[in-house]
FIZA-56458 format. One record per residue (C-alpha): residue number from 1; x, z, y. Coordinates in Angstrom, 1 decimal, decimal comma, m for minus. Layout:
<bavexs>
num|xx|zz|yy
NUM|X|Z|Y;
...
</bavexs>
This chain:
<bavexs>
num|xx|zz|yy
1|m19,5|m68,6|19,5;
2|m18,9|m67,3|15,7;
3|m16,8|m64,1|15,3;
4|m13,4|m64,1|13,9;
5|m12,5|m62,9|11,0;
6|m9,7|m60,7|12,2;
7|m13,2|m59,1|14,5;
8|m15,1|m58,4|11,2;
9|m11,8|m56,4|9,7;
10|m11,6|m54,4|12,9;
11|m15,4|m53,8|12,2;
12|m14,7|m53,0|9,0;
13|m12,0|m50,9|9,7;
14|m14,2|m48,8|11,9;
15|m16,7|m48,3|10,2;
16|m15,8|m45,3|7,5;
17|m13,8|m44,1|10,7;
18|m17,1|m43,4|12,4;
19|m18,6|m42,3|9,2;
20|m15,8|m40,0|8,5;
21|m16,2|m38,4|12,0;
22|m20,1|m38,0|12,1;
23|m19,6|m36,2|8,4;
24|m16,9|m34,1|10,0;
25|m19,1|m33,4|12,7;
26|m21,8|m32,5|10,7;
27|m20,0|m30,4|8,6;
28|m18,4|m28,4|11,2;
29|m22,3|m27,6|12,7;
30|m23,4|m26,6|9,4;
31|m20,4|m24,3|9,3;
32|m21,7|m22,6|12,8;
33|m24,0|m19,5|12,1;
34|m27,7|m19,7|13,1;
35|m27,2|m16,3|15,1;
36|m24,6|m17,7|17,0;
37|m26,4|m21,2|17,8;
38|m29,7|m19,4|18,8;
39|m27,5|m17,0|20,8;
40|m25,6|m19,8|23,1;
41|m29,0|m22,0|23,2;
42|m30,7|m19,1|25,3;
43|m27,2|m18,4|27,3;
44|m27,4|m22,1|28,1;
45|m30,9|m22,3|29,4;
46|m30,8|m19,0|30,7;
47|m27,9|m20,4|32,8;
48|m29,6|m23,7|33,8;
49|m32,9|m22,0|35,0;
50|m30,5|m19,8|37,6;
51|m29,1|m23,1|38,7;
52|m32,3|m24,7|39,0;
53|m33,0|m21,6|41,4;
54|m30,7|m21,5|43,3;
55|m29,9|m25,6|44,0;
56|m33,6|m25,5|45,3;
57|m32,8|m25,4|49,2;
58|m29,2|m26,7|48,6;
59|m31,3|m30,3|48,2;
60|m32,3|m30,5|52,1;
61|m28,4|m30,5|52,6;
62|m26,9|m34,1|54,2;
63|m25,5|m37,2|52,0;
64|m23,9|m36,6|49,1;
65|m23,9|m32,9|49,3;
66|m27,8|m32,7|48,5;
67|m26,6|m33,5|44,9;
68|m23,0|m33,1|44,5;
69|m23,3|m29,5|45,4;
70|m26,5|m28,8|43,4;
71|m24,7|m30,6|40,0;
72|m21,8|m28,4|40,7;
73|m23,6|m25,6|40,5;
74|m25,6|m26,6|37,8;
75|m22,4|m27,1|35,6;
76|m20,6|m23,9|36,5;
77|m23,8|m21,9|35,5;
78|m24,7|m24,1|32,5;
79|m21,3|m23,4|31,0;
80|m20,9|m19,9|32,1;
81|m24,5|m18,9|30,9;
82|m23,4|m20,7|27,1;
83|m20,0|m18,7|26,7;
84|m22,0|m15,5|27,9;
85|m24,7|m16,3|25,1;
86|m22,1|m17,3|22,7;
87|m20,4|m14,2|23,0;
88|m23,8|m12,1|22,3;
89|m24,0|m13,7|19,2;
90|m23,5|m10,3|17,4;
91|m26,5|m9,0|19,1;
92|m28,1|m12,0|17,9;
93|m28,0|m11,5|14,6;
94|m29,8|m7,9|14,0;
95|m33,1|m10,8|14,5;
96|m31,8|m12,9|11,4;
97|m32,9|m11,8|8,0;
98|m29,8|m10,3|5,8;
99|m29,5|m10,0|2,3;
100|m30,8|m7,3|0,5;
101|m28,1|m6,9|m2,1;
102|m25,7|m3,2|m1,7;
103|m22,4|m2,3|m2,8;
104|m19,3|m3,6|m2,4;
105|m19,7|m6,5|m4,3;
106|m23,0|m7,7|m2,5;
107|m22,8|m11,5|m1,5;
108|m19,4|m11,9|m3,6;
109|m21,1|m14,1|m6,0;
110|m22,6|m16,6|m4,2;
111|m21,0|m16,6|m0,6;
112|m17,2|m16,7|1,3;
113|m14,3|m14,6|0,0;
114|m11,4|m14,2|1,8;
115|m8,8|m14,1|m0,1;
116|m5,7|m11,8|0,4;
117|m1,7|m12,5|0,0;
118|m1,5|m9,5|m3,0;
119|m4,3|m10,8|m4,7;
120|m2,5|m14,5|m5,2;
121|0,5|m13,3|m5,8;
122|m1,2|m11,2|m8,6;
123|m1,6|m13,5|m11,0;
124|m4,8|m12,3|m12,5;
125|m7,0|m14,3|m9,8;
126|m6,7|m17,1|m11,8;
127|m7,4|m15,2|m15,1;
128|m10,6|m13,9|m13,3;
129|m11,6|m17,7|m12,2;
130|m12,0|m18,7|m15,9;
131|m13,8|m16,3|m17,1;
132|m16,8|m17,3|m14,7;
133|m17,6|m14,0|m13,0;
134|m16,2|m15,8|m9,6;
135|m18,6|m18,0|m8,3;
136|m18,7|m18,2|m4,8;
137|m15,4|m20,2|m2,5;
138|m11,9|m18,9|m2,1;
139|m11,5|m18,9|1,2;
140|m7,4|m18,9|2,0;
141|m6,6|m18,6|5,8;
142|m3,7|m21,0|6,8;
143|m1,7|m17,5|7,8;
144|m1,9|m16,5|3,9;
145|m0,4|m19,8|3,1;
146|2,1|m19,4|5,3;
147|2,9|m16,1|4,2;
148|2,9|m17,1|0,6;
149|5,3|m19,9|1,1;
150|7,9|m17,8|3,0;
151|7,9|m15,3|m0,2;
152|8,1|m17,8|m2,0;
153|11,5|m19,4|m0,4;
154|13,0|m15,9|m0,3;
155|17,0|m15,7|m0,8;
156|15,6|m12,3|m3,0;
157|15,2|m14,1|m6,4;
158|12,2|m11,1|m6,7;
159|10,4|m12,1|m4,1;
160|11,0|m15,7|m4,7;
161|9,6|m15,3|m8,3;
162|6,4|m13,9|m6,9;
163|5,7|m16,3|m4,7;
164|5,9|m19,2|m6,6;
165|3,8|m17,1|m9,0;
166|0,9|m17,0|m6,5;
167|1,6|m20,8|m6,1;
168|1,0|m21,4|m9,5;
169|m1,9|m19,1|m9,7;
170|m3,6|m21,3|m7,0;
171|m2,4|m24,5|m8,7;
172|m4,4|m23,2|m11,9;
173|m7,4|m22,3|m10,4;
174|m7,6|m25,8|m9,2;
175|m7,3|m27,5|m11,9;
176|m8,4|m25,3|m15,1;
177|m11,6|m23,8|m13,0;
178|m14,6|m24,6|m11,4;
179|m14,2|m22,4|m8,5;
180|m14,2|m24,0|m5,0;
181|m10,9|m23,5|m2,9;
182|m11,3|m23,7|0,6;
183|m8,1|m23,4|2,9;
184|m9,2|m22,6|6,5;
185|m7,1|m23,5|9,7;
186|m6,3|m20,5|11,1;
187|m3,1|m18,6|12,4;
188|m1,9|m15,6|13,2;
189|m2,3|m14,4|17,0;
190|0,6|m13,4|19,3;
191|1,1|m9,9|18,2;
192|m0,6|m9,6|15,1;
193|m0,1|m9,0|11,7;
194|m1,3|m10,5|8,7;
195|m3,5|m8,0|7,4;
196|m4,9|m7,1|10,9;
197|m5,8|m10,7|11,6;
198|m7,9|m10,8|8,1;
199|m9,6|m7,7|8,8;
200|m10,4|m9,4|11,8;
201|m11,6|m12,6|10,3;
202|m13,6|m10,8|7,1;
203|m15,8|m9,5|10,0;
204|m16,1|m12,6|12,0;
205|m17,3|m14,6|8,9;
206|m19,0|m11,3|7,6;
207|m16,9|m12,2|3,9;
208|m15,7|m9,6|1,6;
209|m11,8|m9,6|1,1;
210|m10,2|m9,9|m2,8;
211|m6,8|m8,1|m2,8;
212|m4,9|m5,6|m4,7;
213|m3,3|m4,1|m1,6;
214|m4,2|m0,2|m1,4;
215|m3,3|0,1|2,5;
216|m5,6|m3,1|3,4;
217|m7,9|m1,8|0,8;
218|m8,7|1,6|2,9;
219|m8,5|m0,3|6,4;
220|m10,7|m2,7|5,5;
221|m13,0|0,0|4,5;
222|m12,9|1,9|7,6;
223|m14,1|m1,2|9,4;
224|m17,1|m1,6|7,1;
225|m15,6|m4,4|5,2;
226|m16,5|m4,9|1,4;
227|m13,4|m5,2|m0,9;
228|m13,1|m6,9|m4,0;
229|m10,4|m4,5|m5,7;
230|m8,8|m6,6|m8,3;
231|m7,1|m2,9|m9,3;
232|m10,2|m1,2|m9,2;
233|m12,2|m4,1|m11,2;
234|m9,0|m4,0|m14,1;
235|m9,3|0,3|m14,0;
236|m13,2|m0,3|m15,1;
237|m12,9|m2,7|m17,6;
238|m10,1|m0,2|m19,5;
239|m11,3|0,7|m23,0;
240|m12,5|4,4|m22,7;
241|m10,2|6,9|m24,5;
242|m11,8|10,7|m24,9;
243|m9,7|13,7|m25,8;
244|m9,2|14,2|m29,7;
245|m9,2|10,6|m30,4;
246|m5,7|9,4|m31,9;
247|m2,9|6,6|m30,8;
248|m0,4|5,4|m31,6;
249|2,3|4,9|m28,7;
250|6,0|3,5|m28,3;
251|7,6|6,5|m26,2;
252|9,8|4,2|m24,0;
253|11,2|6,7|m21,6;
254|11,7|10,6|m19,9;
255|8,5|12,2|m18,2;
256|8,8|14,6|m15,1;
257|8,4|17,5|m16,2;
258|10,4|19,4|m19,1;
259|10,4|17,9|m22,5;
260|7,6|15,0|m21,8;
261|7,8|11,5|m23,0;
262|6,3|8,2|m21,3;
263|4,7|5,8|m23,3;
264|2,3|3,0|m22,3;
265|m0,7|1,3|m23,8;
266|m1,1|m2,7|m23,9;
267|m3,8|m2,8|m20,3;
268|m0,6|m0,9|m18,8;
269|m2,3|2,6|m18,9;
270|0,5|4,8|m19,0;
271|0,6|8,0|m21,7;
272|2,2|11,1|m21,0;
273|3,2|13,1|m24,7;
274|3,6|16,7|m23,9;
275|7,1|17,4|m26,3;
276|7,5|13,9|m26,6;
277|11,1|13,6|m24,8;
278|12,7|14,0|m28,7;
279|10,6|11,0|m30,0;
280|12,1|8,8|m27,3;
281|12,1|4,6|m28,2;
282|10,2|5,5|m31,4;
283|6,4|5,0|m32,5;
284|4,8|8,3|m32,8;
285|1,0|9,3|m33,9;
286|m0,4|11,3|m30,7;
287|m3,5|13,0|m30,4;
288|m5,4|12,9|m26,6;
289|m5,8|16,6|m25,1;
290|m7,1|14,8|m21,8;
291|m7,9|11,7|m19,0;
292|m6,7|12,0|m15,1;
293|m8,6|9,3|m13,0;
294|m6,4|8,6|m10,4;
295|m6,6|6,0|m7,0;
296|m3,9|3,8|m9,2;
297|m5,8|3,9|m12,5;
298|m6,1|6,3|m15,8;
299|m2,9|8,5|m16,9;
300|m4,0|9,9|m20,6;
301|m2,2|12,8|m21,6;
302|m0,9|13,5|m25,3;
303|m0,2|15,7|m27,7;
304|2,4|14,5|m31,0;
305|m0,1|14,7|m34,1;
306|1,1|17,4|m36,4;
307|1,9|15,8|m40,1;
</bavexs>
C-alpha cells in the first residue's frame, strides 16, 4: 500500500525538526567542559560498581524483588554517584592542561568574555569591536539584558538615554563587526544581585569580565577574576604629556583650591592651571609643571606660559 502524500509532508516536516534537535544536542555537549564530563563519568561508575556490590545477595530474594529491588538500587546509586562526580568537577580540572598565557588579559583574545551592564552602556565597546583587537565572543547573560532594557525604559530621560545607548552599541557591533555575540540564558537567583551573579558566572565559565565599573572591577579581582578595564585600556592609550612640554587649553571652569582653573584635553584628560581662575572660558598657552596617575585616569597640572 503506497504512502500518501500528506505521510511524505509529515516526513518532511520532521525531518529538519530532528536535525535541528541532534544539532542542538550536539552543541550543548560541546559546550560541557572536559573536566566536568570526566568528573561525572567516574561519579557515575563509581556509583554503579557500589550497586553492583551491594545488589549481589539481594538477587536470592523471591519474585520480582530479586530484580526490582536490585534496579532500584542500581538507579539511586547511579544517579547519586553522577551528581557527586559532577560536583567535583573543580577538582577535576587541576588534571587538564591550562593555558600558559598571564595577565589579565590572558585568554581574552581567543576565548569567552562576559560582558558587563557598564561596559554596554559605554559606548566605546562597539568602537573597540572595529578596530579588531576583540576577537574572541561577547558573552551577554540574559540578566544583563534584562537590566539594560529596564534602563533603558526609565521615566529618568538620563537613564533612558543610556540605555538605549547600550542598545545601539550592541546593534552596531552586530552589524558593522565581525565579533561573535552570544546571549546566554541565564537569570538572576532569588536574592542576588546583578554583579554578584556575574562574578559568580565569570568563575563558573572561567571567562574574564569587560566593564567599566570600578566596584565590580575590585570584586572581581578579589575572587581572582581577570577584568577587561575598558577605563584602564583608554588611560594607557592616552598620549604621554611630560612636564615642560606646552598646551594649549580652553579653561572652562573654577578649580578647588584658590585661584585654579579647569581645563580639559580632547581624550577627556582633565588640566588643572595653577592661577588660571582669571583666564576662565578663554584659550590660554600653559606650560606642564607635572602628571598625577590616578585609579580614574591622568590629571596634568599647569602653569599659564609667561608672554
Amino acid at each position: 500500500m503506497g504512502s500518501t502524500p500528506a505521510g511524505h509532508a509529515a516526513r518532511r516536516d520532521q525531518t529538519p525538526y530532528l536535525f535541528r534537535s541532534f544539532n542542538k544536542l550536539v552543541d550543548a555537549v560541546g559546550r560541557v567542559p572536559a573536566s566536568a564530563m570526566v568528573s561525572a563519568t567516574i561519579g557515575l561508575v563509581v556509583g554503579l560498581v557500589v550497586a553492583a556490590l551491594i545488589s549481589v545477595p539481594l538477587f536470592n530474594l523471591d519474585g520480582w524483588m530479586s530484580w526490582g529491588v536490585p534496579l532500584a538500587i542500581t538507579g539511586v546509586l547511579g544517579s547519586l554517584g553522577l551528581l557527586i562526580g559532577a560536583s567535583r568537577e573543580q577538582d577535576m580540572r587541576r588534571f587538564f592542561p591550562r593555558d600558559t598565557a598571564e595577565g589579565p588579559y590572558a585568554n581574552a583574545l581567543t576565548g569567552n568574555i562576559l560582558v558587563d551592564t557598564s561596559a554596554i552602556i559605554d559606548g566605546r565597546i562597539a568602537d573597540l569591536g572595529q578596530t579588531g583587537f576583540l576577537q574572541g565572543t561577547l558573552v551577554i547573560p540574559g540578566f544583563v539584558l534584562d537590566e539594560l532594557r529596564h534602563i533603558a525604559d526609565s521615566s529618568n530621560s538620563l537613564r533612558r538615554n543610556r540605555g538605549r545607548r547600550g542598545l545601539e552599541a550592541l546593534a552596531k557591533i552586530r552589524k558593522e563587526t565581525s565579533v561573535p555575540i552570544q546571549v546566554l540564558d541565564a537569570s538572576l537567583l532569588n536574592g542576588t544581585e546583578v554583579d554578584g551573579q556575574l562574578v559568580k558566572l565569570a568563575k563558573a565559565m572561567e571567562a574574564p569580565i569587560l566593564t567599566t565599573d570600578f566596584n565590580l572591577n575590585r570584586v572581581a579581582e578579589v575572587h581572582g577574576i581577570r577584568v577587561l578595564n575598558v577605563n584602564e585600556l583608554a588611560n594607557a592609550l592616552k598620549p604621554m604629556v611630560i612636564p615642560g612640554e606646552n598646551l594649549t587649553v580652553n579653561i572652562i571652569q573654577e578649580g578647588k583650591e584658590v585661584g585654579q582653573g579647569v581645563a580639559f584635553l580632547d581624550d577627556g584628560t582633565m588640566v588643572v592651571v595653577e592661577g588660571g581662575r582669571r583666564y576662565l572660558n578663554t584659550f590660554r598657552d600653559v606650560t606642564v609643571t607635572r602628571v598625577l596617575q590616578t585609579a580614574a585616569g591622568r590629571i596634568i597640572f599647569a602653569q599659564p606660559r609667561v608672554e
